[in-house]
C-alpha positions as CSV (number, residue, x, y, z in Angstrom):
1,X,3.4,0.4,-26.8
2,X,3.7,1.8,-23.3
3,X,1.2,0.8,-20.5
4,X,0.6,3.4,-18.2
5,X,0.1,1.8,-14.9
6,X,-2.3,3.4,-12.6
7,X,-4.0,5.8,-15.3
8,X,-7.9,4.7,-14.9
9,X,-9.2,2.5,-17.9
10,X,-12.1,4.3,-18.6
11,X,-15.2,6.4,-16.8
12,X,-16.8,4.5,-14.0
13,X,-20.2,3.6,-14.4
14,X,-20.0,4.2,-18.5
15,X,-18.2,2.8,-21.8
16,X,-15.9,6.0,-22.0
17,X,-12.8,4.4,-22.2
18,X,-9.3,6.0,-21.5
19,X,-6.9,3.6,-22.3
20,X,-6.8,0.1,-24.7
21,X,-5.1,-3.0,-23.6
22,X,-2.8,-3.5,-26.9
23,X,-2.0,-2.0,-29.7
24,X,-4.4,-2.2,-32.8
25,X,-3.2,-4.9,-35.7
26,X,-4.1,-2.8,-38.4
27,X,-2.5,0.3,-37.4
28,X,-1.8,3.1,-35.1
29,X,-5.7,5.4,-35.0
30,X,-4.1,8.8,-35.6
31,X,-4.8,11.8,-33.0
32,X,-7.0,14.1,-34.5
33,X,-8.1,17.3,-33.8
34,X,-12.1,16.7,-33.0
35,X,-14.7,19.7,-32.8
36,X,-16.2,20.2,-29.2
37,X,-20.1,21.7,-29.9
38,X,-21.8,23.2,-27.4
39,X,-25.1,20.9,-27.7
40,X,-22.5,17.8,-26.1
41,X,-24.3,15.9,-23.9
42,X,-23.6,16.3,-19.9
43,X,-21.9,12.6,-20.2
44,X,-19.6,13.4,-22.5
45,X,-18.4,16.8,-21.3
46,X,-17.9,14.8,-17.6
47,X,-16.0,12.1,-19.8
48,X,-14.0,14.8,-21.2
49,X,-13.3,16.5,-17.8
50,X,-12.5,13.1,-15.7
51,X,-9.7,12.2,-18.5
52,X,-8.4,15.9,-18.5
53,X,-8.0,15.1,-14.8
54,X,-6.5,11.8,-15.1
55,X,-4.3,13.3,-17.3
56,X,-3.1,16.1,-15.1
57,X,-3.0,13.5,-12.0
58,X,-0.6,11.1,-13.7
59,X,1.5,13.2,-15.8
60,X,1.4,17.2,-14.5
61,X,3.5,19.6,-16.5
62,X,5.7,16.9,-17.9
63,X,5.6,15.5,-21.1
64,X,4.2,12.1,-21.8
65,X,4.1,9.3,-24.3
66,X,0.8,8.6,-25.8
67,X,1.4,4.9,-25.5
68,X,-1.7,3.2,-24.2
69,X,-3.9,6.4,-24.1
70,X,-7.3,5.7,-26.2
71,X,-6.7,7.9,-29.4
72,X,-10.7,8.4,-29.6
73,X,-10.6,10.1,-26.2
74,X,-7.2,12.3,-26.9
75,X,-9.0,13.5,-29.9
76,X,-11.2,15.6,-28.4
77,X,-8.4,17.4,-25.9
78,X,-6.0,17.3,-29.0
79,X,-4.1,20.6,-30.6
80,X,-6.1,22.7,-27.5
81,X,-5.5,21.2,-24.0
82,X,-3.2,18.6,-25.3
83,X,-0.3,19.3,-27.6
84,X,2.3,17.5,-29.7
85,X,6.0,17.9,-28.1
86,X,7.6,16.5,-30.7
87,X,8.8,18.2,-34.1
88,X,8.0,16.7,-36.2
89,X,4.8,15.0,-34.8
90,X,3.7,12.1,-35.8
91,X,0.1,11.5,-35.1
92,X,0.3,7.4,-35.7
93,X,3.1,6.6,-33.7
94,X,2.0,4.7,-29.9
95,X,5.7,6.8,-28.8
96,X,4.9,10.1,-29.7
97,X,5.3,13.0,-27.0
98,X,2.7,15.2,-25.6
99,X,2.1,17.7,-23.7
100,X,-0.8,19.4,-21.3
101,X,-1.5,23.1,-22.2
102,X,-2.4,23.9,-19.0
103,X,-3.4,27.2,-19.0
104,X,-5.7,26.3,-22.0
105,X,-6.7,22.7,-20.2
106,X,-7.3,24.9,-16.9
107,X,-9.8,27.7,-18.6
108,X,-11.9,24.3,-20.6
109,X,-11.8,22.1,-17.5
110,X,-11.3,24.0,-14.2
111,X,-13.0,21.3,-12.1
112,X,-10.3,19.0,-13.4
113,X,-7.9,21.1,-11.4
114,X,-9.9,20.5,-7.9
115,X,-9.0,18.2,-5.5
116,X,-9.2,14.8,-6.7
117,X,-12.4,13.2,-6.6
118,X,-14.2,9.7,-7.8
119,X,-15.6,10.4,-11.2
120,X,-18.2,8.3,-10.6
C-alpha cells in the first residue's frame, strides 16, 4: 500500500481522518459511492471540503493511487468529484487509479480551490 507523504492525516481539531497507517488485515474497504444530504452537518461538509483540498494540493489534475487514502472519506467524493481511471476499476484494490473531476470538484467545493489555508 502506498503512503502518501505529506497528505494531512486527518482534520485538525476533529476525528475526520484522511488517511490510515496500514492496510486493513481483513480486507481492502471498497470505495463506494455515498449520498451527500443537504441536512449534513457544518463539520462534515468542512471535512468534506478540507480533503477535496488536500486532494487537489497533493495531486492536481494527475491521476493518483488510492493507496493510503481513508476509503470512508473517499466515499463521499466518489463517482462525482472523484473518479475511477482505471477500466476496469476495482474498488478493493489499495493500487487502484483515480482521478479529480475538477470541474465537478470545483462547482461542490469552490473554497477548496482558494488559496491554501489551515483547516483548522
Amino acid at each position: 500500500m502506498l503512503k502518501h507523504r505529506g497528505f494531512p492525516g486527518r482534520l485538525p481539531g476533529t476525528d475526520f481522518q484522511f488517511t490510515i497507517r496500514r492496510p486493513n488485515p481483513k480486507g481492502v474497504t471498497p470505495l463506494i459511492k455515498r449520498e451527500r444530504y443537504r441536512d449534513r452537518k457544518a463539520v462534515d461538509r468542512k471535512a468534506d471540503t478540507a480533503f477535496m483540498a488536500a486532494l487537489w494540493a497533493h495531486f492536481g489534475d494527475e491521476p493518483f493511487e488510492r493507496g493510503n487514502l481513508d476509503a470512508g472519506r473517499l466515499s463521499w467524493l466518489f463517482g462525482r468529484e472523484v473518479l475511477p481511471y482505471d477500466d476496469p476499476f476495482d474498488p478493493e484494490s489499495y493500487e487502484a487509479l483515480l482521478i479529480i473531476n475538477e470541474s465537478v470538484a470545483r462547482a461542490s467545493f469552490p473554497e477548496a480551490f482558494d488559496e491554501p489555508e489551515e483547516w483548522a
